[in-house]
Structures are given as C-alpha cells and as structure tokens.
N, C-alpha and C positions, 0 to 999 in steps of 0.2 A: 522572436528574440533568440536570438544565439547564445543557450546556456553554454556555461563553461562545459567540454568536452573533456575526459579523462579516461585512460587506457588502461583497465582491470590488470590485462596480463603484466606490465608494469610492476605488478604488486606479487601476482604470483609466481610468476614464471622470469623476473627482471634481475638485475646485480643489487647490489646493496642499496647505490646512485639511485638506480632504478624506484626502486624501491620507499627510500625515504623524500623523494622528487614528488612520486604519487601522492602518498602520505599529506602531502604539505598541497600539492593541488587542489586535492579532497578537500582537504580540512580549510582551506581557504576559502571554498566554493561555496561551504555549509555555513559559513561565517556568513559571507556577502550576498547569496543569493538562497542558497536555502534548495536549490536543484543542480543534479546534472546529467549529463546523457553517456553511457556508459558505454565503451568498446570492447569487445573480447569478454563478454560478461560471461559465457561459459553456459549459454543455453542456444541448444543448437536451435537452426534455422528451421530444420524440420520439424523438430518438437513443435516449435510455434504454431507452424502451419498445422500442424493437429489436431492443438489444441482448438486456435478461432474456425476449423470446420466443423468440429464436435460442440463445439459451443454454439454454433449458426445452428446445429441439427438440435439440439436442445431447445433454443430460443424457439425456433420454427416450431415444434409441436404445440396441440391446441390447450388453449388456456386450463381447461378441465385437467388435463391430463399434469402438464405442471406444476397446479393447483395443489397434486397428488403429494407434491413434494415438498410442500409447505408445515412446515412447522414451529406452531407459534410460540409455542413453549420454550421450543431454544432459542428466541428471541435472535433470529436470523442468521445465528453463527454456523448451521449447517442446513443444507440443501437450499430450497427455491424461495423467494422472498417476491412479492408480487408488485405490480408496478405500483407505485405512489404512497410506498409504506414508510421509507423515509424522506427525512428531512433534514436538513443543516442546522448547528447548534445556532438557535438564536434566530430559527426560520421559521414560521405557520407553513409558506408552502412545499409540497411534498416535490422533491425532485423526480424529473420525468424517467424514468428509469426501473428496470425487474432487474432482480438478480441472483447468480447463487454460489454458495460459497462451503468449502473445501477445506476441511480441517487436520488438522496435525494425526498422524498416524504411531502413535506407542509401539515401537517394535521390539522393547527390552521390557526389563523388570522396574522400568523408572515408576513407582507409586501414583508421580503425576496422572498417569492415563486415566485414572480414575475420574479426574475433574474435566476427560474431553467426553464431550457427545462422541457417539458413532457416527463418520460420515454417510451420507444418504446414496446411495447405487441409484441411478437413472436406468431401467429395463429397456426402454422402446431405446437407448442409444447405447449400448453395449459396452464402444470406446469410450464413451465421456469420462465415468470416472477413474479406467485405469490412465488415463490421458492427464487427467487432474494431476493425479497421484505422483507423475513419473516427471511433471513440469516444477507439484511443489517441491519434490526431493532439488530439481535443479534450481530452484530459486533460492532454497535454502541456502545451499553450499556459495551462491554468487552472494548472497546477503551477510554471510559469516566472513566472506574474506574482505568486505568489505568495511562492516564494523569492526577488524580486527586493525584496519588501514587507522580508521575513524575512534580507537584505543590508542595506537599510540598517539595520536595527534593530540589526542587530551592531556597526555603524557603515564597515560594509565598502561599497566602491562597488553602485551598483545591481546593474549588470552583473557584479557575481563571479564568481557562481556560471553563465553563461552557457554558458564555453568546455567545462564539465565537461556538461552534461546534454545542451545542442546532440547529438543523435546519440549519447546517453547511453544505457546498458543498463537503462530503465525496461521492466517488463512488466506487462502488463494479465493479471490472475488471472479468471476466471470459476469461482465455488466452488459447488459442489453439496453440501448437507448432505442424504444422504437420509434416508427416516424410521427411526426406531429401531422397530425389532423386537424386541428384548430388554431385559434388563435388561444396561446398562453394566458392563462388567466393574469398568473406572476411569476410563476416560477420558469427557472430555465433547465437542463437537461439535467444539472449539478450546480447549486447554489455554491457560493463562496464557503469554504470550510478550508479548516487544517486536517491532515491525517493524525489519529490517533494515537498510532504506533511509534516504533522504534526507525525505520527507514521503510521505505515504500519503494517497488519495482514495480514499472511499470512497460510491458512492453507492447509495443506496434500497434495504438487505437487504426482501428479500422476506417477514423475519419478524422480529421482537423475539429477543434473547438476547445483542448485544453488551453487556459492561461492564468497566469500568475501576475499578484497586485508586486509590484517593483515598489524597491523604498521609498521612490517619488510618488507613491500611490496610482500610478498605471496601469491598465489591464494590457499584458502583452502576452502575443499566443506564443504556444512551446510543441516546438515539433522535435521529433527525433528522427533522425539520419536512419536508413535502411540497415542493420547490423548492429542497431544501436538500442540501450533501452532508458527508461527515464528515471533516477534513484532521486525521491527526496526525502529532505530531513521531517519525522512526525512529532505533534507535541509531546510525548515522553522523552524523546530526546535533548528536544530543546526541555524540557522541566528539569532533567538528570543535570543538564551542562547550564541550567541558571542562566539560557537564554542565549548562552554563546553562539551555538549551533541554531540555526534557523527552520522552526517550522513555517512554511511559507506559505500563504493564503492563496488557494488555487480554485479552479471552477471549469464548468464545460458549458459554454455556451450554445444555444443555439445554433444552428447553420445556416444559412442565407436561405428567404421563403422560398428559391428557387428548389432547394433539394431536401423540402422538410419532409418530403415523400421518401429518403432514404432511413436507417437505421445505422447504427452508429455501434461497435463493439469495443469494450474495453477488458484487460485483464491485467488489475493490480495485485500486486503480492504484499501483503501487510505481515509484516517481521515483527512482531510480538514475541515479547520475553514469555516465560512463566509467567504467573501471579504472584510469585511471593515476590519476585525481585523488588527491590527499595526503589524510587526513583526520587529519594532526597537529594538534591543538590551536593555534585560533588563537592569536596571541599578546596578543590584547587580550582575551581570557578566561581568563588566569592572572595570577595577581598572589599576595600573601603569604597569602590567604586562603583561597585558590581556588589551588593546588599543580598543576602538571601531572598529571592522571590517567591516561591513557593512552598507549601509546608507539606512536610512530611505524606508518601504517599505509598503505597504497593502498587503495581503494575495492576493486577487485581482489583482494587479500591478503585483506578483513575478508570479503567475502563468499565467497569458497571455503571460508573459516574456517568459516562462520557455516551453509553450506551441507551439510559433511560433520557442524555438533551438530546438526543439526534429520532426518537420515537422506534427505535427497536425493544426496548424492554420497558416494559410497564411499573 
C-alpha cells in the first residue's frame, strides 16, 4: 500500500505555505489512515547504519550472555527481553520476537529521572549503547517537530505537547525476529496490535512483513522508501483527540516458507509523554457527534494498564 508520503523539512526548514500545507497533509493522513512515510526526518543515513550493525552484533551474541541483560523487574522497559515474553493485547500467543530496549536519559535537574530505570551498557558490544543513545536523542527531536505539526492541526498551540515529552518516557526498541524453525504453532512474528504511545518511528525493517488492517478491513503490506521512515499514530493519541487521529492496527507477518531461514530487524521509537500528562479527551474533539469516549486517564495509568494485557508486567 502506498501510505500517504509527507516532507518533514516542509515543516521545519519551509515558508509559512510551506508550512501550514504539511500541517494539514499530516493531520489528514492521521485522520484517514492512521500512518505515513516521512522524508527529510532528520536522522542521518549513517546513524542508521550504526545503529542495525550494533544491533545485528548484539542479537548474534549467545543466548546466556544476553540473558545477562534481562531484567524482569523492570518489566521490559530497559535492557534485553527474551524471545516469546510478549504478547498482543487480547492474544495467548507469544509473538515470535527478542528484544531490547533504551530508555530516556535525565540530563538536567528535571525530578522526573527519578521514575526512569538506569539504562543497561551491553560490555561484549562497546558501540551498542552509545549508538542507542546518539539515535534516541535524534528520534526525539524528529518526533517533537512533528507533534508540534500534529498541535496545531488540533488547533492547540504549537508548543503543547512540549512540557509532557521534554524528558518524557519515550523508548527506543531494537527487535530481533529470529528465523523460524518450525511450523508456527499460532502465532506470527507480531500479532495485530496498536502502539501504545504517543506517535511511533519507525525506520528501515531489515525485511518486508509489516501491514495494516485499512477501514475496509484488509491486510495491506507498508513499505518505506529508502530515505524514508514510517510515523504512526499510537492509542494515547487517538484517546487525547477522542478517536480523531487514528491508531491503526498493524502486524508483522511471516515471510514466505521460502526465507523463514532469514531473521528479520526492526527499530521502533515509541514517543512517550511523562506519566503525569492527562490524556482526557480534548475538549475541542467532542461535540454532539463525536460523545466523550474515554475516561479520564494519565499517561502513567494507561501504560501500566496496557503493560500488564500485553504480558510484560505482572
């Protein structure tokens, strides 16, 4: 499927035109499709390449050793998470998939840091975690100007959504799909789910198999363009905008039995506010037709919620 395509620099680097053109692209896309494939997102080409060879030299180490970087207590939000730990809200089986994941680094006086874990140093890979590090600063800053697009479009000031993400509990996932060996009992690499968050980046899977259920209820695959990365809307966002904004049901299927002998990389950015932020429905997204849908929540609240359906937290 050919998501809607739209041109970041537009937004930052564009005239006014420019400018309120994107705005309305965006915020149109988030409406009717709920994804899009972003140009000139602001994270270099090399970065990337970085990051998916320190991630390939992570994955590749022996499972013992990995193992090492397991910790159950923080209920997956930092370091190494092991294959078949999670699940899809409203799934028994475990999607085929290890991963590990990269947390928010406190580098002021903000109080917050208190409520992040320490991220976890990988030893046998030296680069991995300053690699982490120097990708989530850049995903950050492509995610902030893009919810700033996705403020005014609500008609809310630019700046909004600022005070909540600043120092916000986003985490950089690095996913390993290894190969299949067998025939699947049920599950597939990534059952059907929503992202959780605020907006999701996602850039260059290392293979084909993402797709998204279309409002006709279809499964149609989503590729991105070389230079390109994949932004979509997560259910906090769609709960804040009372359903406007779309979080869109998406999955990773299997690969054809010819190449189940391959491995498969992915590296999503989940854009997470704070905890305390509200994500009560705004009030310029309810009216007689459009009813409040959801109740009262903190950013904090939805994702422990949302943390113990998926089997990360007990």
């Amino acid at each position: 499927m050919s998501i809607p395509v739209v041109d970041l620099a537009k937004f930052t680097q564009g005239s006014e035109s420019d400018r309120k053109a994107f705005v309305y692209e965006l915020g149109r896309a988030y409406e009717d499709v709920g994804f899009v494939a972003v140009k000139n997102h602001g994270i270099p080409d090399e970065l990337i390449d970085e990051l998916y060879r320190y991630v390939k030299a992570f994955f590749s180490l022996p499972l013992p050793i990995k193992k090492g970087y397991e910790k159950p207590e923080l209920a997956g939000q930092r370091g190494y998470t092991s294959f078949g730990k999670e699940h899809a809200k409203g799934s028994e089986a475990p999607d085929l998939k290890e991963f590990y994941q990269f947390g928010q680094t406190v580098e002021d006086d903000d109080p917050v840091a208190t409520e992040y874990p320490a991220n976890i140093a990988v030893n046998e890979v030296p680069q991995f975690t300053p690699t982490l590090y120097r990708a989530y600063r850049h995903f950050e800053k492509s995610g902030r100007s893009l919810l700033r697009a996705i403020a005014l479009y609500l008609g809310l000031p630019q700046e909004y959504f600022e005070p909540f993400i600043v120092n916000g509990n986003s985490i950089l996932r690095a996913i390993h799909y290894p190969p299949i060996t067998q025939e699947p009992a049920s599950a597939i690499r990534a059952e059907q789910h929503e992202d959780i968050n605020l907006i999701t980046l996602l850039v260059g899977a290392s293979a084909e198999g993402l797709q998204i259920l279309t409002k006709q209820g279809e499964w149609v695959p989503v590729t991105a363009l070389p230079g390109q990365i994949v932004v979509n809307v997560g259910d906090m966002l769609q709960r804040l905008t009372n359903n406007r904004l779309r979080s869109t049901t998406h999955r990773v299927v299997n690969p054809p039995r010819e190449h189940w002998g391959t491995s498969r990389f992915s590296i999503p950015f989940f854009l997470h506010p704070k905890s305390s932020m509200s994500l009560a429905c705004l009030d310029n997204c309810i009216d007689a037709d459009h009813p409040k849908a959801y109740a009262d929540a903190t950013a904090g609240e939805y994702l422990d919620e949302r943390l113990r359906e998926i089997g990360l937290k007990k």
